[in-house]
C-alpha positions in Angstrom: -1.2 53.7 17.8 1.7 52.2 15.5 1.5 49.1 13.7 4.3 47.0 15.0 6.0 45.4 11.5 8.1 42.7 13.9 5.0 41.1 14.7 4.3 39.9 11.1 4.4 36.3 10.1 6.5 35.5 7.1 4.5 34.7 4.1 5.2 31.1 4.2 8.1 29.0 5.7 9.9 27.2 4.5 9.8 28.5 0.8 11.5 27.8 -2.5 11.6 30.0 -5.9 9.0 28.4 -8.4 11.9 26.2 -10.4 10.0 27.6 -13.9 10.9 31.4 -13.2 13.3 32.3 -16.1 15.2 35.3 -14.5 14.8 34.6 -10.0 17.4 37.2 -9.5 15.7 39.9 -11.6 11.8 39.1 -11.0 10.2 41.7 -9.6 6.7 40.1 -8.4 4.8 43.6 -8.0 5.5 46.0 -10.7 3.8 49.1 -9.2 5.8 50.6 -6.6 3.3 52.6 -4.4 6.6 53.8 -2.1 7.3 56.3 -5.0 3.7 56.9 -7.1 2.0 58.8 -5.1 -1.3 59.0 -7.3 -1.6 55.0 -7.3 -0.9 54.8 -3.2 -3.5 57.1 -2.4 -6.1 54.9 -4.0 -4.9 52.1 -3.0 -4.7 52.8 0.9 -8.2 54.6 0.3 -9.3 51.7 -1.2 -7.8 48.8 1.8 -9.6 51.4 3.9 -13.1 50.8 2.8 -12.7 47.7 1.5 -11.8 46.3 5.2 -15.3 47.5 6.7 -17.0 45.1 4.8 -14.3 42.5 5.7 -15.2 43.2 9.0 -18.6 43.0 8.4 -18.0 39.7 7.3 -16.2 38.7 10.1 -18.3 39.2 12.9 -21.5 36.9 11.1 -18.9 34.3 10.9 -17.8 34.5 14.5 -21.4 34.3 15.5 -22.2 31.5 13.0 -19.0 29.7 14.3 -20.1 30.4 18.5 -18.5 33.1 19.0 -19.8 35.7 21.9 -20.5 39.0 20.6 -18.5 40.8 22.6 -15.4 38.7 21.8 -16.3 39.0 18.2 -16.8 43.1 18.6 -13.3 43.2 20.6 -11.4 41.3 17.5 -13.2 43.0 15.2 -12.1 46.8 17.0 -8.5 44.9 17.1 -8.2 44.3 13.9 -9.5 47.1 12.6 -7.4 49.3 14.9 -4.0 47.2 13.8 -4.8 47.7 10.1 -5.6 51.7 10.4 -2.4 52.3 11.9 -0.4 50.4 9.3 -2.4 52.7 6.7 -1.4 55.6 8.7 1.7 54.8 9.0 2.6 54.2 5.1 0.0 56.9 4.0 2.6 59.5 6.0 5.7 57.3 5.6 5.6 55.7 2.5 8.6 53.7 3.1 8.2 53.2 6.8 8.3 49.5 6.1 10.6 49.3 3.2 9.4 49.3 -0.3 5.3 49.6 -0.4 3.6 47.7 -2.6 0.1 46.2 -3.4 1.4 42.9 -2.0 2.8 44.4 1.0 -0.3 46.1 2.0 -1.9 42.6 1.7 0.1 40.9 4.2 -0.5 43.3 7.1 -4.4 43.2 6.3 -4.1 39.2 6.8 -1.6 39.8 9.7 -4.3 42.4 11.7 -7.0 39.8 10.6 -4.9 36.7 12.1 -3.2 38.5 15.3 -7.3 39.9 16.1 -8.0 36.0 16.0 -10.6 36.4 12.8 -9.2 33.2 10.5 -11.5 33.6 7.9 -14.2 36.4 7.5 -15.5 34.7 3.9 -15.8 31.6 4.8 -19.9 31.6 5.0 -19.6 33.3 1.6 -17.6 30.7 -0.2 -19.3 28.0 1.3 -22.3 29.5 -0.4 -20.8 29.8 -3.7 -19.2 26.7 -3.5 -22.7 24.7 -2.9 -24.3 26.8 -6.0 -21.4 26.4 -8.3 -21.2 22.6 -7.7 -25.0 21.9 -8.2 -24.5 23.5 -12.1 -21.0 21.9 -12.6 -22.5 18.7 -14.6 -24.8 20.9 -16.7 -21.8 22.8 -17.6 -19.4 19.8 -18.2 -22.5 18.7 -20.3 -22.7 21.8 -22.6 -18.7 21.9 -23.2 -18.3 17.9 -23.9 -20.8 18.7 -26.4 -18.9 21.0 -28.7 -16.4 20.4 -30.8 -12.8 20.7 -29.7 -12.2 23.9 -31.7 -15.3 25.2 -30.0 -14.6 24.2 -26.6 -11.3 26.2 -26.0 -13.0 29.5 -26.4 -16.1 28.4 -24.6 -13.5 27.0 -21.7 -11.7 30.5 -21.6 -15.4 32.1 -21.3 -15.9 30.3 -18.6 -12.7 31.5 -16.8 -13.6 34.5 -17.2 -17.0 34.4 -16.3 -16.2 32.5 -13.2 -13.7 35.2 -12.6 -16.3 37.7 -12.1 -16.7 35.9 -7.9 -14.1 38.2 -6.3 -14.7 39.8 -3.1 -11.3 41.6 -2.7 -12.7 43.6 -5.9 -14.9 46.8 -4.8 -17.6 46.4 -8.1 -17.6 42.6 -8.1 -18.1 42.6 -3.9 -21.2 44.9 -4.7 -22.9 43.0 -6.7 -22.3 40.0 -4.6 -24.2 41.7 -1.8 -26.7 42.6 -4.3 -26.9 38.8 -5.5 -26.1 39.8 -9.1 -23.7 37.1 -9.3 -24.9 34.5 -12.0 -22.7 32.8 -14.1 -24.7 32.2 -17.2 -25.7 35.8 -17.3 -21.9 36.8 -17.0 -21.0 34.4 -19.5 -23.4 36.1 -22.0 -22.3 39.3 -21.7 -18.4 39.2 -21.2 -17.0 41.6 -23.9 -16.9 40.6 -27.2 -13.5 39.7 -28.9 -11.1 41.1 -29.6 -10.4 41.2 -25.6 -8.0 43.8 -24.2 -5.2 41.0 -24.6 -6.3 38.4 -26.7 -3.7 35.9 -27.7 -6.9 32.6 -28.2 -6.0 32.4 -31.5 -2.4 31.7 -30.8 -3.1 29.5 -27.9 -5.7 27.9 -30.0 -3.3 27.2 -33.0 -0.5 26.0 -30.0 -3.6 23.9 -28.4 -4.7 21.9 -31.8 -1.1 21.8 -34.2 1.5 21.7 -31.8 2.6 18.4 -29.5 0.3 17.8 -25.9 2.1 19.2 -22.9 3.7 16.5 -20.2 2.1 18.4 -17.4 0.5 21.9 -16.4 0.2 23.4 -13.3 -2.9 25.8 -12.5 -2.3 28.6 -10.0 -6.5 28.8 -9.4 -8.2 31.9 -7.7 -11.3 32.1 -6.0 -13.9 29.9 -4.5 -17.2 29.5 -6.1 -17.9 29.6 -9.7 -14.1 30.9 -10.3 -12.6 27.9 -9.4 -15.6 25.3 -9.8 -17.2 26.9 -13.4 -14.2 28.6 -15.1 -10.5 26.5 -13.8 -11.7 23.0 -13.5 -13.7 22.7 -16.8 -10.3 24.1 -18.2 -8.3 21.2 -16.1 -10.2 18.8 -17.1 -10.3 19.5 -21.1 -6.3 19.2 -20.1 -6.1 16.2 -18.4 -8.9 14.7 -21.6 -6.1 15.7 -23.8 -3.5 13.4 -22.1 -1.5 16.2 -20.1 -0.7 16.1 -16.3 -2.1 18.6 -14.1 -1.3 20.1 -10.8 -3.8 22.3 -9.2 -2.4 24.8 -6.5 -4.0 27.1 -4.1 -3.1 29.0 -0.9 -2.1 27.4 2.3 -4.9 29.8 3.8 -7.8 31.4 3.6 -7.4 35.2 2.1 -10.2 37.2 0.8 -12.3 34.6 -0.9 -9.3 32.8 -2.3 -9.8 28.9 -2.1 -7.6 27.3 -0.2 -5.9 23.7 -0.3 -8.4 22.1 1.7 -11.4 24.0 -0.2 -10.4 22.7 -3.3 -9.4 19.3 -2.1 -12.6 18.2 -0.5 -14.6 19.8 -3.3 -12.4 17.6 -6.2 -12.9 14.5 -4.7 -16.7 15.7 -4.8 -16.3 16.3 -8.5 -14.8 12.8 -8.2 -18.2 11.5 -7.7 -20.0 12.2 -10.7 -17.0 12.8 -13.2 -15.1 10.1 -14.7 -12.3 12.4 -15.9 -11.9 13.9 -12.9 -12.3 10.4 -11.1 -9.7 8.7 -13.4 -6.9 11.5 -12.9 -7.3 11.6 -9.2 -7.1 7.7 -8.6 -4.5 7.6 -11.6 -2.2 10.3 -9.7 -2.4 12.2 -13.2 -4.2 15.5 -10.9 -2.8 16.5 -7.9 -3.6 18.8 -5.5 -0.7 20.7 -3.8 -0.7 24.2 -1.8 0.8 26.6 -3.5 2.5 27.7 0.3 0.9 31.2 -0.5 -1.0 32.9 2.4 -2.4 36.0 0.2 -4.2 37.1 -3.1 -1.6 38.1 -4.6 1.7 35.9 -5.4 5.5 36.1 -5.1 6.7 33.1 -6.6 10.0 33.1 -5.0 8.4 32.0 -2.1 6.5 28.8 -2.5 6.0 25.6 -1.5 9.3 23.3 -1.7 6.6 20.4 -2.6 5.3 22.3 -5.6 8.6 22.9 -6.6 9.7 19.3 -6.3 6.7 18.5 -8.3 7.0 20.6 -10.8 10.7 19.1 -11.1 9.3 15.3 -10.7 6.1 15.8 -13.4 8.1 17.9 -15.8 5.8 20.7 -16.2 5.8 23.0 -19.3 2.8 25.1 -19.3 1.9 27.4 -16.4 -1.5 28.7 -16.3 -1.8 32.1 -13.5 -5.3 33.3 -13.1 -7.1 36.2 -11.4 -5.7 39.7 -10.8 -4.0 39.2 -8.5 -1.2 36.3 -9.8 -1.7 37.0 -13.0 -1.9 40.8 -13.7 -1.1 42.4 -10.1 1.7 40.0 -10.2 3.7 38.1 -12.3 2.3 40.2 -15.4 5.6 41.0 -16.9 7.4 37.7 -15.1 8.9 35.1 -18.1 8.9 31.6 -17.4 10.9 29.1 -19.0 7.7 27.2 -20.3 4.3 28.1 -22.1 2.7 30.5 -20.1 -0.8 31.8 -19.4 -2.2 34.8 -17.5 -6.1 35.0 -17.7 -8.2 37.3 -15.5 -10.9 39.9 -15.6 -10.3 43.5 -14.9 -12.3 44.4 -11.7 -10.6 47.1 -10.2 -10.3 50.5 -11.9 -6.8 51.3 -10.3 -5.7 48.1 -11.9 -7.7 49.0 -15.1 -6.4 52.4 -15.1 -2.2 51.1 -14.9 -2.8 49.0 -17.7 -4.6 51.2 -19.6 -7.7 49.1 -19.9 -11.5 49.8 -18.6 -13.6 48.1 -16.1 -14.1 43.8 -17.0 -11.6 44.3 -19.9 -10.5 40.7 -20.3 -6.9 39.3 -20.5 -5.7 36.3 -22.1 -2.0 36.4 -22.6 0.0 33.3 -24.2 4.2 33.7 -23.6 4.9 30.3 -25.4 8.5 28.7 -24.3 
């Protein structure tokens, strides 16, 4: 069996380049190219390998949860996992089969098999879950940062980040100890690795944050469901929007991994809503919006988003971009310049991506470009 390439979807349509890219013609979104490195494609294709059984594992309790009869679930499952094996034979033979392989690349034919087998979502149980825990402790954790003092809080807000960056199921260590139900935030938060972190630019976002003038607008390129999104990126939005700056909070179009999506985010905001005056104020005030991102995978190629974001990001002026998670901020994008303040915050939970940066296993990564 061959995997047929003509039968891929584009990423999104219709696109537009993310207006705050300072060089579009040159930006190169993935900076590994697996087509030529031989060492880094075989453990990545070994890694999409074994990685998709437990996707599909995934899969099939959602189909049943959703209604779906075994035996249709076990023939998409077989489907899928028969289109996505011959893509990784293909490229693992013909590294350039499909043009120039990269990390991003091997992403869109995983959600194509997944999509074309008619599975939409294999983590959708799992986020739901996360999503229902992480929202119970949201106004304990609101509580503890509104208690500190400012200076205080912007650390504590970028331990949160990364604490909350720990929920990602496209990660091999982080997915184990999912299934293990290690996942806790307050235990993660408590033992992050001390400072200085692998990139550690607080101080100068700290002395940008407190001495130099508030931004017009931000706009948060968020990561995963669960604690990521709920315990780390909106306690970090929200210290934003107290300081008197815009935001715009951007997800995928649909579901990937455990990404959030659009929807995800946008029924669980107007939960926040609820209890949250902040939050409540800047929704009703139009100060936060919600807009997809356009994106369709974990990783991000910011030539090709959503024309609405970029007309908002023209309309609300926005001069600080905040990426998170591996994958749009350190699989891609981490050597991309904007023409604004820039941040790029994640955790490092794969050892291939650990071992191309030259950094260990949850090495963290806060890296301020200013303009």
């Amino acid at each position: 069996m061959t995997f047929d390439a003509t039968t891929t979807p584009p990423a999104q349509q219709p696109t537009a380049v993310f207006p705050l890219l300072d060089q579009p013609a040159t930006y190169v979104p993935c900076q590994m190219d697996l087509t030529t490195d031989e060492k880094h494609r075989a453990y990545w294709i070994n890694l999409f390998r074994n990685h998709f059984v437990g996707a599909l594992e995934l899969a099939m309790a959602d189909a049943l949860d959703r209604g779906v009869a075994r035996d249709v679930a076990e023939s998409q499952e077989a489907n899928a996992r028969a289109g996505f094996t011959a893509f990784l034979n293909q490229v693992e033979s013909e590294p350039d089969v499909f043009g120039k392989l990269t990390i991003l690349r091997i992403c869109e034919a995983r959600e194509s098999c997944l999509r074309r087998a008619g599975i939409p979502d294999p983590y959708r149980l799992a986020k739901e879950q996360e999503n229902e825990a992480a929202l119970a402790l949201l106004p304990d954790v609101l509580a503890e940062i509104d208690a500190l003092a400012e200076s205080q809080r912007i650390e504590r807000i970028m331990r949160g980040v990364f604490a909350g960056n720990i929920f990602d199921m496209g990660a091999v260590s982080t997915l184990e100890m999912f299934k293990d139900g290690q996942m806790d935030f307050r235990v993660t938060l408590n033992k992050l690795k001390a400072r200085p972190w692998f990139v550690d630019h607080l101080d100068a976002w700290q002395d940008r944050w407190i001495n130099g003038p508030k931004h017009t607008c931000a706009v948060f390129f968020v990561d995963n469901a669960g604690p990521d999104v709920l315990l780390g990126m909106i306690p970090f939005a929200r210290e934003v929007l107290r300081r008197g700056t815009g935001v715009i909070l951007t997800a995928n179009a649909t579901p990937t991994l455990n990404d959030i999506t659009h929807d995800e985010l946008t029924k669980l905001v107007h939960q926040i809503a609820t209890f949250d005056p902040i939050i409540s104020q800047a929704l009703s005030g139009g100060e936060l919006e919600l807009i997809t991102s356009g994106n369709r995978f974990p990783l991000i190629d910011l030539r090709r988003i959503n024309p609405d974001l970029a007309d908002a990001v023209y309309r609300r002026d926005v001069d600080l971009c905040v990426l998170e998670g591996m994958g749009r901020a350190i699989e891609t994008n981490f050597e991309a310049e904007f023409t604004c303040d820039t941040l790029k915050l994640a955790m490092i939970k794969d050892l291939g991506v650990g071992e191309a940066m030259g950094a260990t296993l949850y090495d963290l990564v806060m890296r301020f470009d200013p303009e």
